[in-house]
Backbone as CSV, one residue per row, in Angstrom:
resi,resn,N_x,N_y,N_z,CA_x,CA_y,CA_z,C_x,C_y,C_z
1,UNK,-57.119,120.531,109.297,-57.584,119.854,110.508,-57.699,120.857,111.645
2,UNK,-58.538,121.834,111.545,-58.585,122.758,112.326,-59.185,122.293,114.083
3,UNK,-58.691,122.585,114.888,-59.420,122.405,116.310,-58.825,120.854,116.378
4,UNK,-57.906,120.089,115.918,-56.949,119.167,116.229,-55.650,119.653,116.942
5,UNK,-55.271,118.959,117.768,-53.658,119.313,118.415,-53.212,118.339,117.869
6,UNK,-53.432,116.768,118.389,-52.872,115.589,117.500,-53.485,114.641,117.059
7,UNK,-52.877,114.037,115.815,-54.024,112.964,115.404,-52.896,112.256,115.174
8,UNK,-53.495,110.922,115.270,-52.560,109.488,115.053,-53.121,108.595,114.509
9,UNK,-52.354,108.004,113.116,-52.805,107.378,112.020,-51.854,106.095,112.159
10,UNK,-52.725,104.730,112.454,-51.754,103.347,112.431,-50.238,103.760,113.198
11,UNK,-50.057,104.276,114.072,-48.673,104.387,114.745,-48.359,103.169,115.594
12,UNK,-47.431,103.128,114.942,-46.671,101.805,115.957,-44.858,102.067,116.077
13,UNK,-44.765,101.562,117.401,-43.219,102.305,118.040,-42.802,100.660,118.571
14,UNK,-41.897,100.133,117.635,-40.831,98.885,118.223,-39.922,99.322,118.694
15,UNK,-39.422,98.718,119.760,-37.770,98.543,120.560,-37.343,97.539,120.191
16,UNK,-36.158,97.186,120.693,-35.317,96.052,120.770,-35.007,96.010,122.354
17,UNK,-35.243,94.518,122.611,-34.648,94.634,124.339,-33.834,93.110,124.391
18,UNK,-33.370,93.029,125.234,-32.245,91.974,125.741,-33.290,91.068,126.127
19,UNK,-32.854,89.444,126.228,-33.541,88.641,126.344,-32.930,87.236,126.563
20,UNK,-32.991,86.435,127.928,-32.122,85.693,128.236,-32.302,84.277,127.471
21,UNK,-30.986,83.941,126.556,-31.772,82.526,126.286,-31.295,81.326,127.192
22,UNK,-31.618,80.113,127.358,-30.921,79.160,128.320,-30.791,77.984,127.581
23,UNK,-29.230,77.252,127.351,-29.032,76.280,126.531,-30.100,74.959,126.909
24,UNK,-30.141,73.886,126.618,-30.737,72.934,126.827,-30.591,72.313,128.098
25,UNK,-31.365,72.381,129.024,-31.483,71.826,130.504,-30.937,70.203,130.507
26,UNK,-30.786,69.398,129.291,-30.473,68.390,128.963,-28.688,68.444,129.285
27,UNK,-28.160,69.800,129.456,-26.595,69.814,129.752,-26.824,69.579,131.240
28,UNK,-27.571,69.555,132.187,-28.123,69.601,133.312,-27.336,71.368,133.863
29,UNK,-28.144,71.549,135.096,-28.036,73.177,135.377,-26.755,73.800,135.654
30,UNK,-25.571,72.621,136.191,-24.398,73.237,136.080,-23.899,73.455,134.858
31,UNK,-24.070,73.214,133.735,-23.596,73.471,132.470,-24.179,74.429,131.649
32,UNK,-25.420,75.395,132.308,-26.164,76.217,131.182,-25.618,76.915,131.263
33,UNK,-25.865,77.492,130.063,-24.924,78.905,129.396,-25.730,79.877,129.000
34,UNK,-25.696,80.989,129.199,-26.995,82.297,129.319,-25.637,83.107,127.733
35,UNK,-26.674,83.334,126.800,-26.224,83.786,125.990,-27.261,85.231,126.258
36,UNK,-26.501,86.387,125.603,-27.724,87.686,125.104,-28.179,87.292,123.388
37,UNK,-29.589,87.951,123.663,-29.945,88.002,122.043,-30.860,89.317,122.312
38,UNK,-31.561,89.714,121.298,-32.367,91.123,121.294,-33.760,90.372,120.468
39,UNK,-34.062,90.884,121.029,-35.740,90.603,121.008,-36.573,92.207,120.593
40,UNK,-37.449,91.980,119.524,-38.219,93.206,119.565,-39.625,92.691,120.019
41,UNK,-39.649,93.722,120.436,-41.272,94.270,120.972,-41.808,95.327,120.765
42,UNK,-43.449,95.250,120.127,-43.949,96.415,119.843,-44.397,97.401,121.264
43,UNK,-43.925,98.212,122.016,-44.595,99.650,122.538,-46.014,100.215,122.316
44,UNK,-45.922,100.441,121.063,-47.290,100.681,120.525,-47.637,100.025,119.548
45,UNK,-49.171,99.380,118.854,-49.375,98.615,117.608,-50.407,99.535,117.332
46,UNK,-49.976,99.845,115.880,-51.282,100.349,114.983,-52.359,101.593,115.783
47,UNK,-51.961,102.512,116.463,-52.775,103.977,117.482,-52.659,104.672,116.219
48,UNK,-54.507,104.640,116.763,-55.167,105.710,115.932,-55.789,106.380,116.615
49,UNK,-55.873,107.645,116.909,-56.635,108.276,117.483,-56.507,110.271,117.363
50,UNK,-57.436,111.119,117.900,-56.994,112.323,117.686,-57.556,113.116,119.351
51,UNK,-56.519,114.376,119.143,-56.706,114.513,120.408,-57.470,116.635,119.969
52,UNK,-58.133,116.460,120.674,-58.640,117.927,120.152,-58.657,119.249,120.878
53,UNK,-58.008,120.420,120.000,-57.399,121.628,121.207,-58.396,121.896,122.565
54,UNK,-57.842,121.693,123.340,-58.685,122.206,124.941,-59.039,121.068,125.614
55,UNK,-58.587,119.542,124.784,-59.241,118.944,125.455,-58.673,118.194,127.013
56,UNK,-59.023,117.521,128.051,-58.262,117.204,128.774,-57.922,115.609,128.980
57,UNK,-57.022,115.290,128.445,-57.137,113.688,128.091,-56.138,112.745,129.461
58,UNK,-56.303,111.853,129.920,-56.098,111.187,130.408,-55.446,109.751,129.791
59,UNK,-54.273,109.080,130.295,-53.991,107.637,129.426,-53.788,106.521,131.251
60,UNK,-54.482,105.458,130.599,-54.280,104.750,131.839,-54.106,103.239,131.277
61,UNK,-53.568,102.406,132.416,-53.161,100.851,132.019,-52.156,101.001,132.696
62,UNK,-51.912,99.556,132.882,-50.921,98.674,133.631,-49.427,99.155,133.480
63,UNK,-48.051,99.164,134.161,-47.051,99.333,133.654,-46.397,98.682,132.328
64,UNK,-46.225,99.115,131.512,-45.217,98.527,130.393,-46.710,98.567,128.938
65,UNK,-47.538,99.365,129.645,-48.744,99.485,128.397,-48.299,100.832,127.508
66,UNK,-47.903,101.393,127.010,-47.098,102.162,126.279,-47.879,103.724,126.121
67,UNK,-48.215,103.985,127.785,-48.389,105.530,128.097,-47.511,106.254,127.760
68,UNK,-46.335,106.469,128.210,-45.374,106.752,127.917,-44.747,106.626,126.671
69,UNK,-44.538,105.970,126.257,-44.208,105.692,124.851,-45.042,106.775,123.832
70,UNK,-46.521,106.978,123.999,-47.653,107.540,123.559,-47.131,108.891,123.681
71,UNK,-46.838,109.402,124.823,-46.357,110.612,124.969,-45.424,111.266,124.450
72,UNK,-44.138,110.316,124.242,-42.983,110.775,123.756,-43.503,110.908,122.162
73,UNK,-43.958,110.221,122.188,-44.352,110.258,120.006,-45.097,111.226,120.128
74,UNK,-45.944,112.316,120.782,-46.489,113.246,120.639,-45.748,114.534,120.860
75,UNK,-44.878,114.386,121.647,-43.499,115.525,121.512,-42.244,115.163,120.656
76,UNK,-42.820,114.037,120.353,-42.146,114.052,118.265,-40.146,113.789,119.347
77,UNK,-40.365,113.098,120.229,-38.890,112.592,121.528,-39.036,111.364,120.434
78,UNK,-39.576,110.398,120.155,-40.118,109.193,119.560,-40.567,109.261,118.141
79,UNK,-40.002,108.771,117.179,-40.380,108.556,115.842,-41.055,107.488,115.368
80,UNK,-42.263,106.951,115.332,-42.725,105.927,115.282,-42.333,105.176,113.452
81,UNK,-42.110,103.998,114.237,-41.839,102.728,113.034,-42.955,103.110,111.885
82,UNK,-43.995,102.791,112.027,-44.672,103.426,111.051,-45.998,104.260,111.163
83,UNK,-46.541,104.475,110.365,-47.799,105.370,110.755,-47.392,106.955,110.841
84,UNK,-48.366,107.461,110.843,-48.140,109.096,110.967,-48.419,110.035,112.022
85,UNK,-48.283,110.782,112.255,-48.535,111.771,113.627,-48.601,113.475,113.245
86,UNK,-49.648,114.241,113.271,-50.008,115.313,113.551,-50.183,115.641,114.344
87,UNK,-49.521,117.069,114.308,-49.056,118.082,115.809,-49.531,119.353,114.879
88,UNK,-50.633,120.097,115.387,-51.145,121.629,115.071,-49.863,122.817,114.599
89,UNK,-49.071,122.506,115.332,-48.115,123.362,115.167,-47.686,124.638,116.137
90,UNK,-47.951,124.110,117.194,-48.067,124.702,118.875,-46.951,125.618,118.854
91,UNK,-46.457,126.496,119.487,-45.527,127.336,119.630,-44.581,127.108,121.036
92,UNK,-45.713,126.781,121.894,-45.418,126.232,123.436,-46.302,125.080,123.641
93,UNK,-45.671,123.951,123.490,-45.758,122.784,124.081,-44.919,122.358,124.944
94,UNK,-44.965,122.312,126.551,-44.782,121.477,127.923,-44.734,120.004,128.135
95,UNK,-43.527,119.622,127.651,-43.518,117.750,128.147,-43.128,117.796,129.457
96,UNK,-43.895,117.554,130.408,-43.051,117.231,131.392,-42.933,115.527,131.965
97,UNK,-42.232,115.152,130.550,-42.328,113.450,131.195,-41.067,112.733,132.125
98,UNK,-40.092,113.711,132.908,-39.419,113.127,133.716,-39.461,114.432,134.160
99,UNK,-39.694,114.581,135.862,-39.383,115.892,136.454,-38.209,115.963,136.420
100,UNK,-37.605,117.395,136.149,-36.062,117.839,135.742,-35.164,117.539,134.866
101,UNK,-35.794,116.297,133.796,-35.185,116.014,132.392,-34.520,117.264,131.847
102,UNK,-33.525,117.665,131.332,-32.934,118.770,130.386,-32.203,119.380,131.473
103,UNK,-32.717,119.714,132.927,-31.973,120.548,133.575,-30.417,120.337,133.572
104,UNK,-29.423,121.086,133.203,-27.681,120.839,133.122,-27.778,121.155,134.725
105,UNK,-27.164,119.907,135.665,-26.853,119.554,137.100,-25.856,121.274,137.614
106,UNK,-24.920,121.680,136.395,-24.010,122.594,137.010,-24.405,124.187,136.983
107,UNK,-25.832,123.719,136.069,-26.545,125.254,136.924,-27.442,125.641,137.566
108,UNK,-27.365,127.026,137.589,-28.490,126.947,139.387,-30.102,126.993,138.593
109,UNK,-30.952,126.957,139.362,-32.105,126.541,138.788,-32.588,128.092,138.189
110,UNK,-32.126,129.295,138.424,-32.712,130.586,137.508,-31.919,130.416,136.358
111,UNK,-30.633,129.583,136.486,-30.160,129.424,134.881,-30.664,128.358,134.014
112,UNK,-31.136,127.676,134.738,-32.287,126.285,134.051,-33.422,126.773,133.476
113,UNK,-34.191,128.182,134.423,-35.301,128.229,133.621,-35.097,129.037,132.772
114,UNK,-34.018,129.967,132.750,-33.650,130.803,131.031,-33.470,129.609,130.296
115,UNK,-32.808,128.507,130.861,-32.118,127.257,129.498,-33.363,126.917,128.824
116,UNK,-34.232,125.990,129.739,-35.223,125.691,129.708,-36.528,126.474,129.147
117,UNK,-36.894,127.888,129.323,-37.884,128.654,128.526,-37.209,129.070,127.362
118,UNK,-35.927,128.540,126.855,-36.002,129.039,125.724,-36.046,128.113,124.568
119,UNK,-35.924,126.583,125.137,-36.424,125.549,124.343,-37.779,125.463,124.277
120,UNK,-38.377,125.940,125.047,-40.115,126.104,125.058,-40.378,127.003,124.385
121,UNK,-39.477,128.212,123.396,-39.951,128.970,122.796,-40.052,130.224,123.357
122,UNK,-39.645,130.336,124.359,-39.788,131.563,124.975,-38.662,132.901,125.132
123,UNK,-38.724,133.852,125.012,-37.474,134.926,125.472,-37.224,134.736,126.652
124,UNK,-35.322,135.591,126.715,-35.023,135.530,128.214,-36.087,136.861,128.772
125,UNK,-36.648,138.144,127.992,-37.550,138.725,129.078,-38.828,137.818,129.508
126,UNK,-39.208,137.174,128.214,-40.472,136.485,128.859,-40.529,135.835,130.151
127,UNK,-38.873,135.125,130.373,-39.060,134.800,131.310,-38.531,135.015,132.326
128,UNK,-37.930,136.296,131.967,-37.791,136.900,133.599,-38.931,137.648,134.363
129,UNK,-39.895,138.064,133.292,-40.984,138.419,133.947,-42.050,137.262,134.873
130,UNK,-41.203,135.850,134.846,-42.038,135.201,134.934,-41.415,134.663,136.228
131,UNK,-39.687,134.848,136.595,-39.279,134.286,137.322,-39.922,134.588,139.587
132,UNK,-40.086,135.694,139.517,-40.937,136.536,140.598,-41.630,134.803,141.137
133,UNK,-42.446,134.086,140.541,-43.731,133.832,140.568,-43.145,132.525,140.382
134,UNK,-41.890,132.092,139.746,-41.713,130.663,139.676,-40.620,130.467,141.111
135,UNK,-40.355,131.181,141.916,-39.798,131.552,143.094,-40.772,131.171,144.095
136,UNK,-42.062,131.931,143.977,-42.487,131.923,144.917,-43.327,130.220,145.073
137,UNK,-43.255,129.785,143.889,-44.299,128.577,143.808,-43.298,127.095,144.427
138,UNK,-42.378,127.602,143.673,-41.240,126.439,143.933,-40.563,126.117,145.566
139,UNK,-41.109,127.092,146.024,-40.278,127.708,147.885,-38.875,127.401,147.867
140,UNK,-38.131,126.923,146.624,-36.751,126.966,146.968,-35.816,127.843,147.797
141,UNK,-36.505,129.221,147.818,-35.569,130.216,148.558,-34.473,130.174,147.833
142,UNK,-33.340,130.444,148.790,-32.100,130.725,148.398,-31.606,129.500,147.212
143,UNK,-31.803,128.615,147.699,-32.083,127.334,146.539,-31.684,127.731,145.204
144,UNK,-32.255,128.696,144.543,-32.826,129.155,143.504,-32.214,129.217,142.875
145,UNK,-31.108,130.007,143.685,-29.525,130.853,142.582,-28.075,129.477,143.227
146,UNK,-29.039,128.098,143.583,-27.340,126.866,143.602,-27.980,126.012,142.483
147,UNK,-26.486,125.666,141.983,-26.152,124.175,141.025,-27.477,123.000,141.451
148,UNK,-28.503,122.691,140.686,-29.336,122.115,141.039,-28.528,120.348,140.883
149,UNK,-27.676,120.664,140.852,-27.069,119.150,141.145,-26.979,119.009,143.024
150,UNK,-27.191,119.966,143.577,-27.457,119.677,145.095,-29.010,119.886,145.432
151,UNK,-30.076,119.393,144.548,-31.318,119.360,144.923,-31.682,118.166,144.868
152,UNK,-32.602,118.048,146.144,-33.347,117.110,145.886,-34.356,116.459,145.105
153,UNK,-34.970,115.257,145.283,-35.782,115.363,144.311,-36.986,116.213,144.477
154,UNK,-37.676,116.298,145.629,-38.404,117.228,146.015,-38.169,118.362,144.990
155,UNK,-37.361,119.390,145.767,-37.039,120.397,144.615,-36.637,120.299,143.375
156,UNK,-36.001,119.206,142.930,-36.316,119.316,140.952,-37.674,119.240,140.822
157,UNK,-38.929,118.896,141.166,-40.107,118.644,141.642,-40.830,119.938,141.149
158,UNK,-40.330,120.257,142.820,-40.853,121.966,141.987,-40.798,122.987,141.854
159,UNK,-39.223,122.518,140.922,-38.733,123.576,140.135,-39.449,123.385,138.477
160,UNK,-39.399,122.290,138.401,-39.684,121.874,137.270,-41.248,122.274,136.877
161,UNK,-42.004,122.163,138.221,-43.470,122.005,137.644,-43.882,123.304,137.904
162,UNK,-42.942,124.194,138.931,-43.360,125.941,138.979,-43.054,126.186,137.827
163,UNK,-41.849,125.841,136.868,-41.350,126.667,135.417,-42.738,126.249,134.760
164,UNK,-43.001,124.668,134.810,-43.527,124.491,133.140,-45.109,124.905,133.444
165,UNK,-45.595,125.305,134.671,-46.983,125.485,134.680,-47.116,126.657,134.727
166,UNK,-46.038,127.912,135.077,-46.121,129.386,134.831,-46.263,130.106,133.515
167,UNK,-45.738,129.527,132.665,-45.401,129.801,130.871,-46.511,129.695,130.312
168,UNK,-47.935,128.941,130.908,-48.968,129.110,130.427,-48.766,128.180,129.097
169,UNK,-48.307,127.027,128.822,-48.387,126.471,127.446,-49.665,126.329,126.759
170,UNK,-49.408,126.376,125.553,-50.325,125.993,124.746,-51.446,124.302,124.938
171,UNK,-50.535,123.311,125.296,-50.135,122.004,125.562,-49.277,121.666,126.237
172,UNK,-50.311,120.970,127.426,-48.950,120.545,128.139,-49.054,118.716,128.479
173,UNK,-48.345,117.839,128.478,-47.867,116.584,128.485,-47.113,116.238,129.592
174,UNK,-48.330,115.463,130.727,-47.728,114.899,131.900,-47.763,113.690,132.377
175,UNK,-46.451,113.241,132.430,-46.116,111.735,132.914,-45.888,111.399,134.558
176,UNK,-46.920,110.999,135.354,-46.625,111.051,136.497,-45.522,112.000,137.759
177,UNK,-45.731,113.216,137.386,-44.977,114.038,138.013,-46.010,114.443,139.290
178,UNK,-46.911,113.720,140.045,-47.484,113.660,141.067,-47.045,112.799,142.021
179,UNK,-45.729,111.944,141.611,-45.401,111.078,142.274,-44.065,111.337,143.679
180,UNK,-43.864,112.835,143.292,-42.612,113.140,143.845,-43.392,114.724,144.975
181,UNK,-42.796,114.619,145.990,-43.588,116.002,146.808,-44.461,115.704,147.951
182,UNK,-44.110,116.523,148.740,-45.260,116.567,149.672,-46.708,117.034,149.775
183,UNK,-47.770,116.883,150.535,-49.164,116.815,149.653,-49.295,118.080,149.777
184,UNK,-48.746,118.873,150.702,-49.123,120.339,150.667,-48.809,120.596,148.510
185,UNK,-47.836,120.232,148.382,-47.387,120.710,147.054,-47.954,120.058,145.682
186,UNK,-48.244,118.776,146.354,-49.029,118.298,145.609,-50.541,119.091,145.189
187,UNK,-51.184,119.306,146.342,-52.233,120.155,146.259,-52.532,121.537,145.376
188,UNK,-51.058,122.110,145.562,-50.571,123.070,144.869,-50.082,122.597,143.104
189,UNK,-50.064,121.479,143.024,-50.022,121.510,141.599,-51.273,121.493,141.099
190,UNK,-52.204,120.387,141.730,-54.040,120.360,141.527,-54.087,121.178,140.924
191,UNK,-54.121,122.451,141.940,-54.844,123.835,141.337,-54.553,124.476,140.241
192,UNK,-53.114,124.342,140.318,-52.443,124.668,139.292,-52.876,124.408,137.709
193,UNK,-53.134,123.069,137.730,-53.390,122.272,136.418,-54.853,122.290,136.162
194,UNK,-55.687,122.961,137.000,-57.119,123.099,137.035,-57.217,124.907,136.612
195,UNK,-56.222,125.509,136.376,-56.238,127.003,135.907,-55.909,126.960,134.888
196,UNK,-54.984,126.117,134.467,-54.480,125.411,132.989,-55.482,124.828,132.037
197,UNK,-56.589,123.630,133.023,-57.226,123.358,132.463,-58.273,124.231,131.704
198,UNK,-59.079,124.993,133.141,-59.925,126.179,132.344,-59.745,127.398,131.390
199,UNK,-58.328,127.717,131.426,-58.196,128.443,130.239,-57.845,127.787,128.933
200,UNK,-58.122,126.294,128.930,-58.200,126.022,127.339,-56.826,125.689,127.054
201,UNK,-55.842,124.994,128.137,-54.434,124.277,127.867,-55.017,122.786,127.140
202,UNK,-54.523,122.256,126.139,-54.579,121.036,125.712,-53.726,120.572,126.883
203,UNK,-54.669,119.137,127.427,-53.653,118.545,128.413,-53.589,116.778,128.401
204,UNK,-52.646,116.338,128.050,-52.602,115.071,128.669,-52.317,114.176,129.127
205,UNK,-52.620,113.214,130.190,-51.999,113.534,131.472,-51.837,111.493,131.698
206,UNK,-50.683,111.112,132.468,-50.369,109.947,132.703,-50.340,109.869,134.052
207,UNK,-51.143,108.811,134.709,-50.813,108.362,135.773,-51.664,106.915,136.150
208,UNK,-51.481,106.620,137.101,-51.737,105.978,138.220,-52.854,106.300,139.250
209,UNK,-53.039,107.332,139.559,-54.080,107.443,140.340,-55.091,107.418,139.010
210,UNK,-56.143,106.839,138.813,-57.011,107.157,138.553,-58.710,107.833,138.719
211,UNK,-58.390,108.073,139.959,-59.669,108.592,140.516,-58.725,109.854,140.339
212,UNK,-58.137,110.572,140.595,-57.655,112.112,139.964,-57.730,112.350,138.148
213,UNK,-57.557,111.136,137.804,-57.781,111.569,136.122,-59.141,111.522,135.690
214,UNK,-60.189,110.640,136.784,-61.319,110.805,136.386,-61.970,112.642,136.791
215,UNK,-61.540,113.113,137.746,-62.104,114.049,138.014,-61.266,115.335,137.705
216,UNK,-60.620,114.827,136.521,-59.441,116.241,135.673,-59.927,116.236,134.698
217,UNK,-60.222,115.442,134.000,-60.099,114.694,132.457,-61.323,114.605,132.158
218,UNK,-61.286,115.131,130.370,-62.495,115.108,130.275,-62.891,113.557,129.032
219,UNK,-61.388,112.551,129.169,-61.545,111.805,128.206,-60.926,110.896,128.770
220,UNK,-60.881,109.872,128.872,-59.560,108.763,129.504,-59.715,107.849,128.045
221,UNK,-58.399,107.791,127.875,-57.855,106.511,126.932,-57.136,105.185,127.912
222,UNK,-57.538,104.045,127.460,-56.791,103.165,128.030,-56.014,102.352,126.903
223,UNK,-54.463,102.338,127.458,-53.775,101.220,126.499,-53.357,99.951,127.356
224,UNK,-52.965,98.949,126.487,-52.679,97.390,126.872,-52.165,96.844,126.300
225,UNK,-50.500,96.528,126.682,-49.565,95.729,126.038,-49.444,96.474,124.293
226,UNK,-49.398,98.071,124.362,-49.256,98.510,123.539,-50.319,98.910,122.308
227,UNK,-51.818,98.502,122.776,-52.828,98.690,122.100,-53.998,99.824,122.597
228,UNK,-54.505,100.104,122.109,-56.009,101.129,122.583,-57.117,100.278,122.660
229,UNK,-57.434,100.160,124.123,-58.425,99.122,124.326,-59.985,99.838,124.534
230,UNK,-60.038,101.113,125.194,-60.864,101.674,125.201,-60.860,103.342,125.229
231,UNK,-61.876,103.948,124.967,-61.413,105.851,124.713,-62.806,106.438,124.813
232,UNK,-63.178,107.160,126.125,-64.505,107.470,125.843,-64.295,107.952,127.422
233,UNK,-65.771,108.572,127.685,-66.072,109.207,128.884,-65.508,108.593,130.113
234,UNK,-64.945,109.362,130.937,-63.568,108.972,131.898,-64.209,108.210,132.967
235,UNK,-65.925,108.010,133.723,-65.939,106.968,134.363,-66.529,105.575,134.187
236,UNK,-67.034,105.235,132.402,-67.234,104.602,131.539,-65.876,103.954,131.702
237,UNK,-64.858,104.743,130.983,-63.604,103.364,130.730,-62.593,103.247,132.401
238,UNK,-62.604,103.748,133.498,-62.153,103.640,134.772,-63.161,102.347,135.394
239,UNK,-64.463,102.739,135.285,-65.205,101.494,135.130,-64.814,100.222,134.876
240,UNK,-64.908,100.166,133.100,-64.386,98.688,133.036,-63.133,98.668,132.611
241,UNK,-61.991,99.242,133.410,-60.572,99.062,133.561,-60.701,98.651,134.845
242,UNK,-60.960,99.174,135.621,-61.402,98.316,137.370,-61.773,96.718,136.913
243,UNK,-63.180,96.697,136.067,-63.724,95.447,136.199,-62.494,94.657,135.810
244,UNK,-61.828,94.704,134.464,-61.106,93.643,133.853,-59.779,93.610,134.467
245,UNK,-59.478,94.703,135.362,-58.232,94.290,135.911,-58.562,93.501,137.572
246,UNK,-59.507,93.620,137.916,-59.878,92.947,138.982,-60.268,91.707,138.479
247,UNK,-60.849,91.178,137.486,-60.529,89.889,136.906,-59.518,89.168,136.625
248,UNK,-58.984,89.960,136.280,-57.053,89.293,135.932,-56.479,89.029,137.025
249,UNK,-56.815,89.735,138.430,-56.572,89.606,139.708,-56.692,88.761,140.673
């Protein structure tokens, strides 16, 4: 499957979640009794789809439509119930689906990004040659060398997104990490992910804004209540994701 990063064959990802039951209203309301039970629900049903090296993909839909979910099964975080999943066999693949996920709180953030580039595959020279430049992007300053358990979120922000966008990944996997920062920095990731893009990073990307994924992306997928409702040219399905959610509206 050459010029594939991932392909997805019938994947489907169940949970179990809590779920209130209420005895018979016939005891009248001072007498109900709230028991727990677990309830499953499918995340994802039956995703098929493939994603192809360089390309820049986009996932959009409502909260609780299983973007996320999608993501984690592509950094293989998520084992899907059934179905299969191909991954190229990347060397450096970039999840960044919670800004500062992995970081250990009791070290300073130059010991996060040795921790951290070396689960990405990387040496400690690789990435000290790299640290210069994840300094200057991040503006932590002195910041740099304290226990990032006294950062804000701001700065896990971008610490997180100076490390994982300097390393140059192969693939990189983003879950709304535009949501945290000021726009100066925000701006500064744009560009960032638009240098990524043109040198041929597989990217794909979760959010909410969708007028930024239309004009990143060279593909938008939409899911719904855990399904693939549409996958094709990014202002084709933003289109009628507007129409049908402004109907439901």
């Amino acid at each position: 499957m050459q010029n594939v990063a991932f392909k997805l064959d019938n994947v489907s990802v169940c949970f179990r979640r809590n779920a209130v039951l209420l005895r018979s209203l016939k005891q009248g309301l001072s007498q109900m009794v709230h028991r727990r039970a677990e309830e499953e629900f499918r995340a994802l049903s039956n995703i098929s789809l493939e994603i192809r090296d360089g390309e820049h993909v986009g996932l959009i839909g409502r909260n609780g439509a299983g973007k996320s979910t999608l993501l984690r099964v592509l950094t293989r975080v998520i084992e899907p119930q059934t179905g299969s999943v191909y991954t190229n066999g990347f060397k450096h693949v970039v999840p960044l689906l919670e800004l500062g996920i992995g970081f250990h709180p009791d070290l300073s953030g130059r010991e996060n990004c040795f921790l951290a580039g070396h689960l990405m595959g990387y040496s400690r020279s690789e990435i000290e040659q790299k640290i210069p430049d994840i300094i200057r992007f991040s503006e932590l300053g002195d910041f740099f060398d304290q226990a990032v358990k006294t950062y804000s979120s701001g700065m896990y922000a971008r610490l997180a997104f100076a490390l994982a966008t300097d390393v140059m990944p192969e693939v990189l996997l983003v879950d709304e990490v535009f949501g945290v920062g000021d726009e100066f920095f925000i701006r500064k990731c744009v560009v960032r992910m638009q240098r990524l893009m043109s040198a041929g990073t597989t990217t794909v990307l979760v959010s909410h804004n969708i007028d930024f994924l239309v004009r990143q992306c060279t593909r938008l997928i939409w899911l719904d209540d855990g399904k693939l409702v549409m996958d094709g040219e990014p202002h084709d399905v933003a289109l009628e994701y507007r129409q049908q959610n402004g109907k439901a509206a």
